[in-house]
C-alpha angles and dihedrals in degrees: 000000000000144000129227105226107159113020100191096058091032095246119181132173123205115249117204147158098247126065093220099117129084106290110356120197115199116245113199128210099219095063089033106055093173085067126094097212136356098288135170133244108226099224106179102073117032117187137200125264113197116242089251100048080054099043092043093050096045089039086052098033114017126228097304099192150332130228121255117263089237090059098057100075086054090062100045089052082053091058106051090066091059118126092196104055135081129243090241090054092056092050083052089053092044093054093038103062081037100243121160117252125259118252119262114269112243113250125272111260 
């Protein structure tokens, strides 16, 4: 299962039921009634997904679900401490889930 995090690019995470990945945030099922089980989202390393294979899921599925707006934030934090993406992936993300951006960080002295 995947989540859709950044339209646009075509930015996906892996959600699965173990927290094994980089910079796993915790997905309940309680909040998340689509889920089997409480799972994770692996935030540090989205991958593309082609327009068919989208199209042919949601033509196929559905859209089975959508994350809570609390837990956005989370995933944003989570991936800020990715090694693997850009600082200007992380600003897509950011945008994206519509978080608010972190204050600047004051200059080296």
């Amino acid at each position: 299962m995947v989540v859709c995090i950044e339209p646009a690019s075509g930015f996906f995470f892996r959600i699965n039921s173990e927290g094994k990945w980089q910079t796993p945030v915790v997905i309940r099922k309680r909040d998340h009634p689509f889920l089997a089980r409480d799972s994770a989202i692996e935030c540090g390393n989205p991958f593309e997904l082609d327009d068919y294979v989208i199209e042919e899921s949601i033509r196929r599925h559905g859209i089975i679900g959508k994350i809570s707006a609390p837990l956005a934030s989370h995933i944003y934090a989570a991936a800020l401490g990715s090694i693997v993406l850009s600082r200007e992936q992380k600003e897509l993300v950011r945008v994206a889930l519509g978080c608010a951006p972190l204050p600047a960080s004051p200059p080296k002295r």
